[in-house]
C-alpha positions in Angstrom: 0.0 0.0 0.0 1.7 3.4 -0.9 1.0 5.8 1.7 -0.3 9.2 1.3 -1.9 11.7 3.5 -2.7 15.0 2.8 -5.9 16.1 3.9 -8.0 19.6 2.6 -6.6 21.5 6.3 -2.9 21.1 5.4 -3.3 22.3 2.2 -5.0 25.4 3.7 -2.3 25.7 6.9 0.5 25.6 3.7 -0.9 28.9 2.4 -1.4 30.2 5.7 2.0 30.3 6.5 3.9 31.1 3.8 1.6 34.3 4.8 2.8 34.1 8.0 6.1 34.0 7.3 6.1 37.6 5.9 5.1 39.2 9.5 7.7 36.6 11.2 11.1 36.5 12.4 11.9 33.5 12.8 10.9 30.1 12.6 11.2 26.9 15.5 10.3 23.2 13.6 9.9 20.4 16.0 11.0 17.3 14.8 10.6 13.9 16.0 13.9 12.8 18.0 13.4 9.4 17.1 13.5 10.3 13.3 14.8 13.6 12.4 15.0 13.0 9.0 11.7 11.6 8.2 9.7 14.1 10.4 11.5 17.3 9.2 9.2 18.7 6.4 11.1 19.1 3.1 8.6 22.1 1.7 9.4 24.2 4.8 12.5 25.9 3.3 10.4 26.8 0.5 7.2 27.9 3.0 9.3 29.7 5.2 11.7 31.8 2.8 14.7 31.5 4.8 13.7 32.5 8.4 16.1 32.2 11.1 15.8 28.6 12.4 15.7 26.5 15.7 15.1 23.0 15.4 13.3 21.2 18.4 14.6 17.3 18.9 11.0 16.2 20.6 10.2 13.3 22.8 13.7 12.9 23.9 12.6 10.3 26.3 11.5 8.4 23.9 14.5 8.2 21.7 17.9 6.7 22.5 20.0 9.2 24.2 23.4 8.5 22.5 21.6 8.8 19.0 20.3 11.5 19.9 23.1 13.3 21.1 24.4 12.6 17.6 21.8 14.0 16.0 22.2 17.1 17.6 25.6 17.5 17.0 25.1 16.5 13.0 22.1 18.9 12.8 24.1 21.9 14.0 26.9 21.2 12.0 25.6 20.8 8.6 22.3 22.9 9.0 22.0 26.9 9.7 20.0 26.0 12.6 20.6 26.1 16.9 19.2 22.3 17.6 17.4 22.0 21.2 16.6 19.1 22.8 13.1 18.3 25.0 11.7 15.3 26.4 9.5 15.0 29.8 11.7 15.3 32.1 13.8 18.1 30.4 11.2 20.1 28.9 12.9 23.2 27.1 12.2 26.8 29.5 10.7 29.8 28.2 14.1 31.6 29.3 16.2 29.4 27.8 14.1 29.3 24.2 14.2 33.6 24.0 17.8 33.4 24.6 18.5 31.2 21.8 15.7 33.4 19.9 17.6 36.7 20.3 21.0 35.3 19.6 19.8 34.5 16.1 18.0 37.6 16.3 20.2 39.9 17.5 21.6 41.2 14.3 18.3 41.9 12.5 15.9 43.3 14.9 16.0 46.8 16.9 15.2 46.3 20.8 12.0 47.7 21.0 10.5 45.4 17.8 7.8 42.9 18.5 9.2 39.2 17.5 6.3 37.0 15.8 8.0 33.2 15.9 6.2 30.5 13.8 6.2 27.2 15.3 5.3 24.6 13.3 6.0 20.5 12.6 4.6 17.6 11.7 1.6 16.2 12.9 1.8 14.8 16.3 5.3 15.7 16.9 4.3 17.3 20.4 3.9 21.3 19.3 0.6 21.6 21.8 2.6 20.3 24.5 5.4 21.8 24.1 3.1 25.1 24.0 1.3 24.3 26.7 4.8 23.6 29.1 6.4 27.3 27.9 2.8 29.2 28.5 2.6 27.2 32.0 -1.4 26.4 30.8 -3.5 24.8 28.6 -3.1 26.7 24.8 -3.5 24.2 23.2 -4.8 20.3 22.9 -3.0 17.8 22.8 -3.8 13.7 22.0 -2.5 10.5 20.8 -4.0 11.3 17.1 -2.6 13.4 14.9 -4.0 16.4 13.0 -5.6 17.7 16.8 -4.7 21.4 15.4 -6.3 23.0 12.1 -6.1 26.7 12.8 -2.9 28.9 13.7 -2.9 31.0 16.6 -1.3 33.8 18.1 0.1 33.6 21.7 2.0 35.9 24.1 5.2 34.5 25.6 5.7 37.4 27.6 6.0 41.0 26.4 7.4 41.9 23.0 7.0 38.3 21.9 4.5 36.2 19.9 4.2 32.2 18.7 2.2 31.3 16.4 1.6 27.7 16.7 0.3 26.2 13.4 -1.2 23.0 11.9 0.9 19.8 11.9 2.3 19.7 8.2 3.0 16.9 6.0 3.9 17.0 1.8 1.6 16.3 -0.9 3.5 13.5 -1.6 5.5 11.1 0.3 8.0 10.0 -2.5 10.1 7.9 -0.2 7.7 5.4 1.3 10.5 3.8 3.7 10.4 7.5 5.4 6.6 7.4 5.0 6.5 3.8 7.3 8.2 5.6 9.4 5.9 8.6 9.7 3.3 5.7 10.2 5.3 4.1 13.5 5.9 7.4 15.0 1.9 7.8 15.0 2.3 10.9 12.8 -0.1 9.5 9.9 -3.4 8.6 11.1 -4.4 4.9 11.2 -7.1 4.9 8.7 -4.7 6.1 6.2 -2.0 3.1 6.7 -2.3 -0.7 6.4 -1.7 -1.6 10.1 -0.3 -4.8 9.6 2.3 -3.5 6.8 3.5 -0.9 9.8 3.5 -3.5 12.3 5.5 -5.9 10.0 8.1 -3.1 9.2 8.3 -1.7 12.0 9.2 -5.3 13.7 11.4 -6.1 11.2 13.3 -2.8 12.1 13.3 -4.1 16.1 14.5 -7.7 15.0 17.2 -6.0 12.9 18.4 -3.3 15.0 16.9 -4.4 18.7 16.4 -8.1 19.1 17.4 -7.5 23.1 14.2 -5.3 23.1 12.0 -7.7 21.6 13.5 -10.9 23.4 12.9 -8.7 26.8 9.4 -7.2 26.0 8.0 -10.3 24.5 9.6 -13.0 27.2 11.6 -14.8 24.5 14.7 -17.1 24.5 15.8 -16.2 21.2 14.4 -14.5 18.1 12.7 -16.1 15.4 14.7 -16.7 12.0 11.7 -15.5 10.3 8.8 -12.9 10.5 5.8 -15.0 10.5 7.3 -17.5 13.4 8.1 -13.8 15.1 4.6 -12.5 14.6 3.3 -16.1 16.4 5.6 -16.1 19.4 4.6 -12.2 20.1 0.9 -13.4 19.5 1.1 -16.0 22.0 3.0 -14.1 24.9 0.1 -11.6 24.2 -2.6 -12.9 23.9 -3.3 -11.7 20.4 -5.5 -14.4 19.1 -7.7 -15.9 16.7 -10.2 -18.1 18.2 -8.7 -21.3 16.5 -6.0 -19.9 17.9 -4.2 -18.7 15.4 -2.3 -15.0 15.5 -4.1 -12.2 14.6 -2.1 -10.4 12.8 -3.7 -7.0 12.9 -3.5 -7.1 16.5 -0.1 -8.2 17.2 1.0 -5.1 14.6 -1.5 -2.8 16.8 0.6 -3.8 20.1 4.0 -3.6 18.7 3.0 0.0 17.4 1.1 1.1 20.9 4.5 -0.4 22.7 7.0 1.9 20.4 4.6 4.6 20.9 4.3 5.0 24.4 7.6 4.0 25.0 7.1 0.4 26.7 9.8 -0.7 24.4 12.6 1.5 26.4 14.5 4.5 24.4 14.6 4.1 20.9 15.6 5.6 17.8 14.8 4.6 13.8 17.5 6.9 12.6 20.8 7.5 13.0 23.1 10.7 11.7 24.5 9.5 8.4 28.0 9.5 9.1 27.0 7.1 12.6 28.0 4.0 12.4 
């Protein structure tokens, strides 16, 4: 199944911005740290006309820590961008975002300017909760399902300066579809636009490949299957994820390995790694 989501609002919250971007001075774009690459929006150099740029790493609990670090370190070196990290534990401060803010903005505004500062990222990268920890309230809503957001608005940090949180944005069209799986394990495509058991299947042949300790630990297992479909049965089994001739279901056992990576039952991990990272 190729994968493709682009729904009526996003096309809409595209135009919206690049009108945005002309009463802007700068521009923050949350990414997911699990994924950089796949959840950084390839049309937002275009959108954004080359703002000043901070990139926000996201559910840095989530991810692995090391990988991330790399990440970090590759993003500010080959990018024009500060790179941030946040997670729960380490959510990023209101004080310490405005001081990144005016060091890229030092040069190009006068002190008594009001700063307008686009957020903006995919869907369900954690923007409303993000929001919501900086503001110290409820901004905006937040949920497991993407696309919660179809409307920019404008809020006060404190005086003299303004985010605009906008729409999670994808591309009208996902041309790599291994990036696009991904999108679809990070929870950033909504399920009725995937094949569940094609995500499920990737995203445990990703685990097998690059964590089998995960799976062997999660899933109570000696040693991991030489193939899928004897994988697939041995998770069904420790789970309960049944026919009732008790065969596996398939759509279920890829529903609990994407709810485990999800929510993080899995421990810290990342799909990506920095291209020059072993």
């Amino acid at each position: 199944m190729v994968i493709s989501w682009y729904p009526g609002h996003m096309r809409t919250a595209s135009r919206e911005l690049k009108r945005t971007v002309k009463e802007s001075q700068a521009i923050i774009e949350l990414v997911d740290a699990r994924a950089p690459e796949s959840s950084s929006n390839p049309m937002l150099k275009v959108l954004t006309d080359g703002l000043p740029k901070i990139t926000i790493l996201t559910k840095g609990d989530l991810a692995n820590q090391d990988t991330t670090t790399c990440w970090k370190k590759f993003i500010e070196e080959n990018y024009t961008t500060r790179c941030l990290v946040s997670d729960y534990d380490n959510p990023i401060s209101v004080r310490n975002l405005l001081k990144e803010l005016n060091s890229i903005l030092s040069k190009r505004l006068s002190a008594n300017k009001q700063r307008q500062i686009i957020i903006t990222g995919v869907p369900n990268v954690g923007k409303s909760t993000l929001l919501n920890s900086l503001i110290g309230r409820k901004v905006a809503n937040t949920g497991n399902e993407p696309a919660i957001t179809r409307s920019q608005q404008r809020i006060k940090v404190e005086q003299g300066w303004y985010l605009v949180d906008t729409p999670g944005l994808l591309w009208p069209k996902l041309e790599n579809q291994d990036n696009a799986r991904i999108l679809a394990c990070l929870g950033t495509i909504r399920n009725t636009a995937i094949d569940i058991e094609e995500i499920g299947w990737f995203l445990a042949e990703t685990l097998r490949r690059e964590y089998p300790n995960v799976l062997k630990i999660r899933y109570d297992m000696n040693e991991i299957p030489k193939s899928m479909e004897i994988l697939y049965e041995s998770i069904a089994q420790k789970t309960g994820s049944l026919l009732k001739k008790g065969q596996p279901d398939y759509r279920k056992v890829s529903q609990v390995l994407l709810n485990d990576f999800r929510s993080g039952r899995l421990g810290r991990l990342s799909l990506e790694r920095p291209q020059q990272t072993p």
